[in-house]
C-alpha positions as CSV (number, residue, x, y, z in Angstrom):
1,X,81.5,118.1,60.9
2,X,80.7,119.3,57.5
3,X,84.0,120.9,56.3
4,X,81.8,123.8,55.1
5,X,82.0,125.7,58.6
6,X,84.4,127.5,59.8
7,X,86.1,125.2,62.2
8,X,86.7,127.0,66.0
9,X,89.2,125.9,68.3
10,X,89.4,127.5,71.4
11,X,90.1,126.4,75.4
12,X,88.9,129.7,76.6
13,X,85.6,130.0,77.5
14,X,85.5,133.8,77.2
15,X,87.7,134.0,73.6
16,X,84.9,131.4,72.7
17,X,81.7,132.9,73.9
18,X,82.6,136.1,71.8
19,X,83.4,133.9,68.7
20,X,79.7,132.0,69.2
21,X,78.1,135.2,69.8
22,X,79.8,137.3,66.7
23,X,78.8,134.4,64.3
24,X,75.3,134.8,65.2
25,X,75.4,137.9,64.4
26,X,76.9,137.1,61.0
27,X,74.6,133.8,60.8
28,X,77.5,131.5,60.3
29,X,77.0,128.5,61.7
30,X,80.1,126.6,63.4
31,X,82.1,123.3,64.0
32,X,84.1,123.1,67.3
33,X,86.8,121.0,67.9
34,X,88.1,120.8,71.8
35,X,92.0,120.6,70.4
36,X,94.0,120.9,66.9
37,X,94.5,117.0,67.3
38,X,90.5,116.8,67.5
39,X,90.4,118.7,64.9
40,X,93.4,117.5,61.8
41,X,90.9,115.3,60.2
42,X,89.2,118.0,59.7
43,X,91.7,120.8,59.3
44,X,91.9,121.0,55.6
45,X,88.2,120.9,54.9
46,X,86.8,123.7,56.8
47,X,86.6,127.3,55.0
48,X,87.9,129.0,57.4
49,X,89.9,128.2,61.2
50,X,89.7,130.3,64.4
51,X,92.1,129.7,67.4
52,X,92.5,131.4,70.9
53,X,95.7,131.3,72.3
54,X,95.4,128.2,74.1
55,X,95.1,126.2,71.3
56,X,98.5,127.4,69.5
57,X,100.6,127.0,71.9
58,X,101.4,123.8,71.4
59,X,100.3,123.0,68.0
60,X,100.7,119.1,66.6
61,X,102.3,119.2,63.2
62,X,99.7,120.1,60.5
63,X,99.7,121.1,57.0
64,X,100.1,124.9,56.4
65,X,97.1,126.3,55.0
66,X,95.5,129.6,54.6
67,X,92.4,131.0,56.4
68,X,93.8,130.6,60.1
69,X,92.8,133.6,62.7
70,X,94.0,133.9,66.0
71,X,91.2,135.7,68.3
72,X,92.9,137.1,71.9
73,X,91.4,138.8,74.2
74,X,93.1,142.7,74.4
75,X,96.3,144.1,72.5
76,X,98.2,141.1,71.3
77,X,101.8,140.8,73.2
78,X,105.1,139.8,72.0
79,X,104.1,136.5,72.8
80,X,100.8,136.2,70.8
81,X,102.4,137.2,68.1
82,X,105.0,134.1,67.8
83,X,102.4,132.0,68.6
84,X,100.7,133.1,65.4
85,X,103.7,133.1,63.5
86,X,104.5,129.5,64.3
87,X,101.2,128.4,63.7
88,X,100.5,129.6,60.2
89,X,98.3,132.4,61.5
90,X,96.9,134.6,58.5
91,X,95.3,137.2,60.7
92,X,95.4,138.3,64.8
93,X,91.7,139.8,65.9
94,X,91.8,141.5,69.7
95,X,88.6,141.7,71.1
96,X,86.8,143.5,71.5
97,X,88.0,146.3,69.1
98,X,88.3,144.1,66.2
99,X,84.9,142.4,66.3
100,X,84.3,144.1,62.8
101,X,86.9,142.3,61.0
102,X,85.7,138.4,62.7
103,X,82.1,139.3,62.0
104,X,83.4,140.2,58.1
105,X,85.1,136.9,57.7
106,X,82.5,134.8,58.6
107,X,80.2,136.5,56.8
108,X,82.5,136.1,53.8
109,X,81.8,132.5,54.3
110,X,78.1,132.7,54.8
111,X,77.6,134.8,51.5
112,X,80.5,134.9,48.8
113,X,80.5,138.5,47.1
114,X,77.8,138.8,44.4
115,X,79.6,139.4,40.7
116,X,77.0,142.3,40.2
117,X,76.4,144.4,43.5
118,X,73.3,145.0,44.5
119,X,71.2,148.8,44.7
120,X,70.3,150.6,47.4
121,X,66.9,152.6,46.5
122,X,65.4,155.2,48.4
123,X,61.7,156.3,47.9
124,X,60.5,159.0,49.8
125,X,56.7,161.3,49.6
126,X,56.6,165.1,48.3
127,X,53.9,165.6,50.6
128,X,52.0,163.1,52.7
129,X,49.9,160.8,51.0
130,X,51.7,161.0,47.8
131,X,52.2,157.0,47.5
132,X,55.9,156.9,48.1
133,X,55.1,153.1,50.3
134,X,53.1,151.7,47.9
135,X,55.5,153.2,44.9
136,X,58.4,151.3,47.1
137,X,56.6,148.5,48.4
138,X,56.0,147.9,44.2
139,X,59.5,148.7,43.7
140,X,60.7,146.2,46.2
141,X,58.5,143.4,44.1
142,X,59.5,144.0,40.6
143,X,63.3,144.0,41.9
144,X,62.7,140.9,43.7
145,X,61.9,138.6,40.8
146,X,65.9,139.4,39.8
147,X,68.2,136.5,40.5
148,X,69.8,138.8,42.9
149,X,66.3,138.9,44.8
150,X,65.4,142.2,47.1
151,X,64.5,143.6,50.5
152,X,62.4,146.0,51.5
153,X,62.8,148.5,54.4
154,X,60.7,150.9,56.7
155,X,62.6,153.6,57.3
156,X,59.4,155.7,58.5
157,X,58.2,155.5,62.1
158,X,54.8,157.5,61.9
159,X,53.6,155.1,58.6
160,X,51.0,152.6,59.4
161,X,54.1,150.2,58.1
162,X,54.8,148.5,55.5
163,X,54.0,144.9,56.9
164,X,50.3,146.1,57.0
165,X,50.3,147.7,53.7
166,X,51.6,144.2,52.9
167,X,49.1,141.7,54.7
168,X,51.9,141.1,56.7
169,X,51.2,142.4,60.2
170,X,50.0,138.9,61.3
171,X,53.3,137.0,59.8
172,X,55.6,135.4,62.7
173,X,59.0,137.1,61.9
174,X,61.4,139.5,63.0
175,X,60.8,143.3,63.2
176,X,63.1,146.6,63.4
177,X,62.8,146.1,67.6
178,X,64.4,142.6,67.5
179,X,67.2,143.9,64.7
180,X,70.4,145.0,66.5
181,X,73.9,145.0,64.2
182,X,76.7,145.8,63.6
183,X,79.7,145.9,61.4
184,X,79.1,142.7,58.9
185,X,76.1,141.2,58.5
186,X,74.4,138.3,56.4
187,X,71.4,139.7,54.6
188,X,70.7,135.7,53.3
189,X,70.4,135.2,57.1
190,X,68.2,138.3,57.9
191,X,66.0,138.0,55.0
192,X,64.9,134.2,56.3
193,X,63.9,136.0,59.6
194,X,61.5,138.2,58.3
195,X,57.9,138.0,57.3
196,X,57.7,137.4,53.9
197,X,55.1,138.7,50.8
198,X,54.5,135.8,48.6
199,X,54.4,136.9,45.0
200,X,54.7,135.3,41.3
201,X,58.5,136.1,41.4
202,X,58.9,134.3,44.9
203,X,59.1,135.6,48.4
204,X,59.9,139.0,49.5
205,X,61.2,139.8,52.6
206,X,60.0,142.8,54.6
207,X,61.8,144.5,57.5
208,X,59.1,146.6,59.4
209,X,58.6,148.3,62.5
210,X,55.7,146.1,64.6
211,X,53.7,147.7,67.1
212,X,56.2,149.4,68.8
213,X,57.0,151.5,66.0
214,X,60.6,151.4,67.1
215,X,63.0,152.2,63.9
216,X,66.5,151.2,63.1
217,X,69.6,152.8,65.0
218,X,72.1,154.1,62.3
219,X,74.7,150.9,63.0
220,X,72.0,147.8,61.9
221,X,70.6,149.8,58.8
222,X,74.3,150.6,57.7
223,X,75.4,146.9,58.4
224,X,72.1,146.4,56.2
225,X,72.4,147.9,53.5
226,X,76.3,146.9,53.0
227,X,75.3,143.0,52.8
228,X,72.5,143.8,50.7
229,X,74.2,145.3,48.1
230,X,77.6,142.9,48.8
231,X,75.2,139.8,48.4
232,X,73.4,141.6,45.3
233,X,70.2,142.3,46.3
234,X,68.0,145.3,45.7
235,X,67.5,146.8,48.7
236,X,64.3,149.5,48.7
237,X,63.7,152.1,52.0
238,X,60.8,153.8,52.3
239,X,61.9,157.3,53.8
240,X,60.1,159.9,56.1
241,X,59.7,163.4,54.8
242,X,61.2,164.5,57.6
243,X,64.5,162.4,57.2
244,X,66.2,161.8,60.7
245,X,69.8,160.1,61.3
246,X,68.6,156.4,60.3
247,X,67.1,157.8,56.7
248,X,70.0,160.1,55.8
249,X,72.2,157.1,56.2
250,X,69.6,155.4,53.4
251,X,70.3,159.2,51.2
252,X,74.2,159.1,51.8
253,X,74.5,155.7,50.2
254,X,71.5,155.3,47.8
255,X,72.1,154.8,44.4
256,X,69.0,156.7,43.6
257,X,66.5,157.8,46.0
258,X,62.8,158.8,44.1
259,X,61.3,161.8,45.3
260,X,57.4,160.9,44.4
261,X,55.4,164.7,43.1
262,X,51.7,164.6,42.5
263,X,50.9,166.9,40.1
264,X,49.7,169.5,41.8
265,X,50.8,173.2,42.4
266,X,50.7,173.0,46.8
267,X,52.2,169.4,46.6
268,X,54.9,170.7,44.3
269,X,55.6,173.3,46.7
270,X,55.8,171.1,49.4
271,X,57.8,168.5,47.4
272,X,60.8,171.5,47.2
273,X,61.1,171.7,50.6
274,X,61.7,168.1,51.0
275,X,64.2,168.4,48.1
276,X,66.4,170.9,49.3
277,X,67.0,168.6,52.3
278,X,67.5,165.5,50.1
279,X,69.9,168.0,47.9
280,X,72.5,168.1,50.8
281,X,72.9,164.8,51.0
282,X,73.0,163.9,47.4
283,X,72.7,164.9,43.7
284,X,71.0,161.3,42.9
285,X,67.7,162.4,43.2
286,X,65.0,161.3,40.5
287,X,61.1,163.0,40.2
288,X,58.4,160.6,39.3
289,X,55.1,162.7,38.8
290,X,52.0,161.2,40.0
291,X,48.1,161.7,38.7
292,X,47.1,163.7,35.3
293,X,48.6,166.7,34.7
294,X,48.8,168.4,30.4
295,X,52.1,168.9,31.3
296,X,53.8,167.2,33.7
297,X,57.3,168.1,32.8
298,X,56.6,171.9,33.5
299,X,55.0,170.4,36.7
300,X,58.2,169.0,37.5
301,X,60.0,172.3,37.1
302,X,58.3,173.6,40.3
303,X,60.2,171.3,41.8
304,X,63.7,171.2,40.5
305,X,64.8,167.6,39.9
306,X,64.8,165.4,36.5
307,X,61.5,163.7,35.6
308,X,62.3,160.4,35.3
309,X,58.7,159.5,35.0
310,X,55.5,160.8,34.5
311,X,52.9,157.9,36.4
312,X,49.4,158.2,36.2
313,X,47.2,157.1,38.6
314,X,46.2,152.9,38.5
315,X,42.8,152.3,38.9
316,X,41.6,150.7,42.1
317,X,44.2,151.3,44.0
318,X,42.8,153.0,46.5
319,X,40.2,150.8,47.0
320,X,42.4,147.7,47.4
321,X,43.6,149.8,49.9
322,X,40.9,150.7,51.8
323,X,40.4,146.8,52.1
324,X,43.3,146.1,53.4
325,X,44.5,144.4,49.9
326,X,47.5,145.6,48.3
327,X,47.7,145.6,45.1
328,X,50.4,144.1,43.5
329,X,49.7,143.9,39.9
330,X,52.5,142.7,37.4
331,X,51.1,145.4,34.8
332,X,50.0,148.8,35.1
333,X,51.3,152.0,35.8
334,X,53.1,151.5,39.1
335,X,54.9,148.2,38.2
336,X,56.0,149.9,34.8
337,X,57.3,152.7,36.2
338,X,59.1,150.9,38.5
339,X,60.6,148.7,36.1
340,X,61.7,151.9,34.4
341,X,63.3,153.1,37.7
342,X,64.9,150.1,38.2
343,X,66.2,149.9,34.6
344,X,67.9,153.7,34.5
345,X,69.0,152.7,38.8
346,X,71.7,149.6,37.1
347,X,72.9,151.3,34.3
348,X,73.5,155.0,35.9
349,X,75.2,152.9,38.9
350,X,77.3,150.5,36.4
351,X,78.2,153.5,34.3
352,X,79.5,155.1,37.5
353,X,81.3,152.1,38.6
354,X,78.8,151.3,41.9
């Protein structure tokens, strides 16, 4: 044993096939221990102790310590609860009703809380083909050179996804059809499961749809986007125009989600439809105008949000594109505007105590 697992106790094969199978889920690994007198060399070291009943019924004498739950299958009875309180118990979890509050302590041991928390971004088109992937696909990069790190998400089912915009459809890893969550999570633990974009900052991970194109239920993106921004990470979501359950989650609990205009008068009309959507949701809504206009900040007034950013268009992007290449420059007008985003994201969401 390591003595940086939580140590598990527990004679009950049911109470421990739930234990096993909720710290997967959290990606907590485990030491077992087949009795407490197995376990007292041990006892003090691990970070964290979960019992079943069994195994505190007859406890041997060991030092009081904190960190102890007692998982029971049900509503615990009188019983259960002098068990716990002669063994030191800190916390009683019935299963299945309280899987929520085991998956969040083992998580808690998997990834500490981050002193800074992490931003949940939301990028979403004014009209089709405005650039709102490749805007938060860039997004995603510049974040993830921050000691926090990033993770970027497709929250669009009819995109051609972000893991080919990436190179990435090839990669081994997991997509949104293998993701299934719930309550706490371990974003450290996803983020090593998913195909990864090498860049000069490091690795970022990349949570896409596959072939499939099946998208995330409400419950794993909401479990997502918690340990992101508990663990500190940036945590970018490319949204669908037309929204849906999974990407108003995304809009309820962005920090900022970027509404992306090109300067022209029909998309600007279409971009204000899209905008009174995203305006019942949520007043953190930020324009960035895209291609050449004389005056984009009268552009953006057909539209209704503040300009954060006027972007014009990068060279060669399109033909990068076109060759399957993305292109992931660390200069230009797409990873300085999203630096800029970025920048105004943290200090509007310190200043409002996010």
């Amino acid at each position: 044993m390591t003595g940086e697992r939580p140590l598990v106790i527990a004679a009950d094969e049911t109470v421990l096939d739930e234990i096993l199978r909720v710290a997967a889920v959290a990606g907590c690994e485990l030491d077992r221990a087949p009795d407490l007198t197995a376990a007292s060399s041990h006892w003090a070291r691990a970070p964290l102790v979960v019992l079943d009943e069994e195994a505190v019924r007859h406890p041997p004498v060991l030092p009081r310590r904190g960190g102890i739950l007692l998982v029971c299958k049900g509503s615990p009875g009188p019983a259960t609860w002098e068990h716990a309180f002669r063994g030191g118990v800190e916390r009683v979890i019935s299963l299945p009703d309280e899987e929520t509050a085991l998956a969040g302590a083992f998580a808690d041991v998997v990834e500490t809380p981050a002193e800074q928390p992490g931003l949940v971004l939301g990028v979403v088109g004014g009209r089709g083909g405005a650039g709102a992937s490749v805007f938060a696909a860039t997004l995603a990069l510049v974040a993830d050179r921050d000691p926090g790190g990033a993770l970027l998400v497709d929250c669009d089912p009819l995109s051609a996804g972000l893991d080919v915009l990436l190179g990435l459809e090839k990669a081994p890893g997991t997509r949104w059809p293998d993701v299934r969550l719930s309550g706490r999570a371990s974003v450290s633990s996803l983020a090593a499961a998913l195909p990864q974009r090498s860049h000069r900052g490091g690795n970022l991970p990349v949570l896409a749809f596959g072939p499939e194109g099946q998208g995330p239920d409400v419950e794993s993106l909401s479990a997502i986007l918690t340990a992101g921004r508990r663990a500190g990470r940036t945590v970018v979501c490319d949204l669908p125009r037309s929204l849906g359950e999974a990407a108003e989650e995304v809009v309820l609990r962005a920090d900022l989600v970027v509404l992306m205009v090109p300067l022209e008068f029909q998309a600007c009309l279409a971009a204000k439809k899209v905008l009174n959507r995203l305006s019942k949701l949520t007043a953190r809504i930020g324009l960035v105008a895209c291609g050449h206009s004389k005056d984009p900040a009268r552009a953006a007034e057909l539209v209704g949000p503040p300009l954060m950013a006027s972007m014009p268009r990068e060279r060669g992007v399109s033909r990068a594109l076109e060759n399957a290449e993305f292109p992931a420059k660390s200069r230009g007008p797409l990873a300085t505007t999203a630096a800029g985003i970025l920048q105004t994201a943290r200090r509007e969401a310190q200043a409002a105590g996010r």
